[in-house]
C-alpha positions as CSV (number, residue, x, y, z in Angstrom):
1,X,24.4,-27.9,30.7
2,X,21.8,-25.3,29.9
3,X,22.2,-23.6,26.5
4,X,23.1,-19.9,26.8
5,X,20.9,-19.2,24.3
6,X,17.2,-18.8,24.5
7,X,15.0,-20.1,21.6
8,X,12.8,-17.4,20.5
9,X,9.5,-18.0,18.6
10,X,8.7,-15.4,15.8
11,X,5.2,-14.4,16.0
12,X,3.8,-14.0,12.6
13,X,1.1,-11.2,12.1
14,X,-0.2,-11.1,8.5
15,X,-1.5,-7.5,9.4
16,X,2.0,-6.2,10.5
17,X,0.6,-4.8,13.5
18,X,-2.2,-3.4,11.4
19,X,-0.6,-1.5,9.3
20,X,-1.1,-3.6,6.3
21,X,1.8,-2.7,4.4
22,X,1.2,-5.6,2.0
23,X,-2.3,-5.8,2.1
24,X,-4.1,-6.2,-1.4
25,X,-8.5,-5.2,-1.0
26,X,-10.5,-8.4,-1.9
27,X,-11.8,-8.5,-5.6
28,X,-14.2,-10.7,-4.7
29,X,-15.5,-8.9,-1.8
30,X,-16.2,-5.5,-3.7
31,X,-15.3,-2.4,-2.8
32,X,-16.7,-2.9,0.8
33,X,-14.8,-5.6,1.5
34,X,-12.1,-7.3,3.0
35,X,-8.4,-7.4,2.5
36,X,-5.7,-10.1,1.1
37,X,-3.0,-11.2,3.5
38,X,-0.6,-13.5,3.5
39,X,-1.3,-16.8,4.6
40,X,1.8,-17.4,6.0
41,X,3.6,-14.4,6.4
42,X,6.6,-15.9,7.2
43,X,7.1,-17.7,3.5
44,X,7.6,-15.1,1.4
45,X,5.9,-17.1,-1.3
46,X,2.5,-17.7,0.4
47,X,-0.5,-17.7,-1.1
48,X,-2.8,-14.6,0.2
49,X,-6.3,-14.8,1.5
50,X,-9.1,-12.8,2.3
51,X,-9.8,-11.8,6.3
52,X,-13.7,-11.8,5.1
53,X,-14.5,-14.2,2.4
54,X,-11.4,-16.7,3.0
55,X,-10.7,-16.3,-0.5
56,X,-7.5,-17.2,-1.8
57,X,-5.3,-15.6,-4.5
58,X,-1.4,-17.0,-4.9
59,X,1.3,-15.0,-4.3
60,X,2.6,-15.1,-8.0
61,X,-0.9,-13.1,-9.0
62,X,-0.4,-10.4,-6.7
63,X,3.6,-10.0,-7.0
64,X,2.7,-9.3,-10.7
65,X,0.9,-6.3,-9.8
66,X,3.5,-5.2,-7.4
67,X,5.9,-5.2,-10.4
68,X,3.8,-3.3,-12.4
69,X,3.2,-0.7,-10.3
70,X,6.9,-0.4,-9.0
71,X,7.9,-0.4,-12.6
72,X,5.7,2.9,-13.5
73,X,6.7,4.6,-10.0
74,X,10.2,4.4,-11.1
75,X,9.7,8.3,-12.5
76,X,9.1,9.4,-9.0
77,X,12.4,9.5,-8.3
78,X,13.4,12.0,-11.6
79,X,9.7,14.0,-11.4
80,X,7.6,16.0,-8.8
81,X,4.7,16.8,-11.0
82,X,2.2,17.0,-8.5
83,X,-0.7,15.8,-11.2
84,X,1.5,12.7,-12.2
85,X,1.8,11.1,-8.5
86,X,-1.9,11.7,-7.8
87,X,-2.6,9.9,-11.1
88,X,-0.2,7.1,-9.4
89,X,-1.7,6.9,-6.4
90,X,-5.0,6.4,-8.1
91,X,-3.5,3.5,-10.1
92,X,-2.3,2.1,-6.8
93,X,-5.6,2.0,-5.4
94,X,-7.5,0.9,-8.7
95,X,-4.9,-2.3,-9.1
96,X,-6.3,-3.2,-5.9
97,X,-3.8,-2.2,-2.9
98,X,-4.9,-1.4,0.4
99,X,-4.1,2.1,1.1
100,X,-1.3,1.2,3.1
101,X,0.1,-0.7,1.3
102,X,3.8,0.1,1.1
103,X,3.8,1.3,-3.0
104,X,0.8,3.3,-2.2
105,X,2.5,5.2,1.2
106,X,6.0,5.7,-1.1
107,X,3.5,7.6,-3.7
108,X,1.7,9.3,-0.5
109,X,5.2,10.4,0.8
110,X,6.6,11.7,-2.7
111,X,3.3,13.7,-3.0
112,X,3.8,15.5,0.5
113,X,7.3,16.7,-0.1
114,X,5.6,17.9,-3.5
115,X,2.8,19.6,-2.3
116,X,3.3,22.8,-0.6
117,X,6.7,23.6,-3.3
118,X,5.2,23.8,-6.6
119,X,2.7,26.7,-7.9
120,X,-0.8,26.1,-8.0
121,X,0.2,23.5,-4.8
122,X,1.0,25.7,-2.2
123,X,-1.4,25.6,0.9
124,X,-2.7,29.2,0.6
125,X,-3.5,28.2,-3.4
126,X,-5.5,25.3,-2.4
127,X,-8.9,26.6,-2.4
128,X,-10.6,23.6,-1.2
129,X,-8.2,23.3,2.0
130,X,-9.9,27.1,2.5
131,X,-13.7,25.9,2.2
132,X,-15.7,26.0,5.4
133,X,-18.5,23.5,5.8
134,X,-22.1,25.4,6.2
């Protein structure tokens, strides 16, 4: 008797449809260079490798940095010092995340609700929104 039930194959994209939400850039590619994904993205604790240089860097390395990070964006949720999250999003993309990268995009989104609510933030105070090119 046929089973009811249709196996179904999983198909693993280390890009996540491009969006590289886990994405760490390449250390050993420079700043022009290519991006750590998981091996496996499947196994959580897969090594990552490079889509340029094939460079490998484990998991464990990377997760450090993850933790880190996450641990000094905890104040996002008690502060909306518009100078503080810009100082964390530069943090996220000097440890070496890819820009989106999920830690970096939660600092990206806390800095939109901020912008446009505090003095000195709001869009007819930003003079370099205002500049025309010659």
């Amino acid at each position: 008797m046929p089973s009811t039930h249709e196996s179904t194959s999983v198909s693993a994209d280390p890009t996540e449809l491009g969006t590289y939400l886990d994405a760490f850039k390449c250390a050993a590619c420079g700043e022009d260079g290519g991006l750590l994904v998981s091996v496996d993205c499947l196994d959580w604790s897969s090594d990552f490798s490079c889509e340029s240089c094939s460079g490998r860097v484990p998991r464990q390395v990377l997760q450090a940095v993850e933790d880190e990070i996450g641990e000094g964006l905890d104040f996002m949720n008690h502060h909306d010092d518009p100078e503080l999250l810009e100082a964390a999003l530069d943090l996220c993309l000097e440890k070496g995340l890819h820009s989106g990268h999920y830690l970096t995009l939660a600092v990206k989104k806390h800095l939109s609700y901020v912008y446009g609510r505090r003095p000195g933030f709001l869009l007819h105070q930003e003079s370099h929104l205002h500049e025309a090119d010659p």
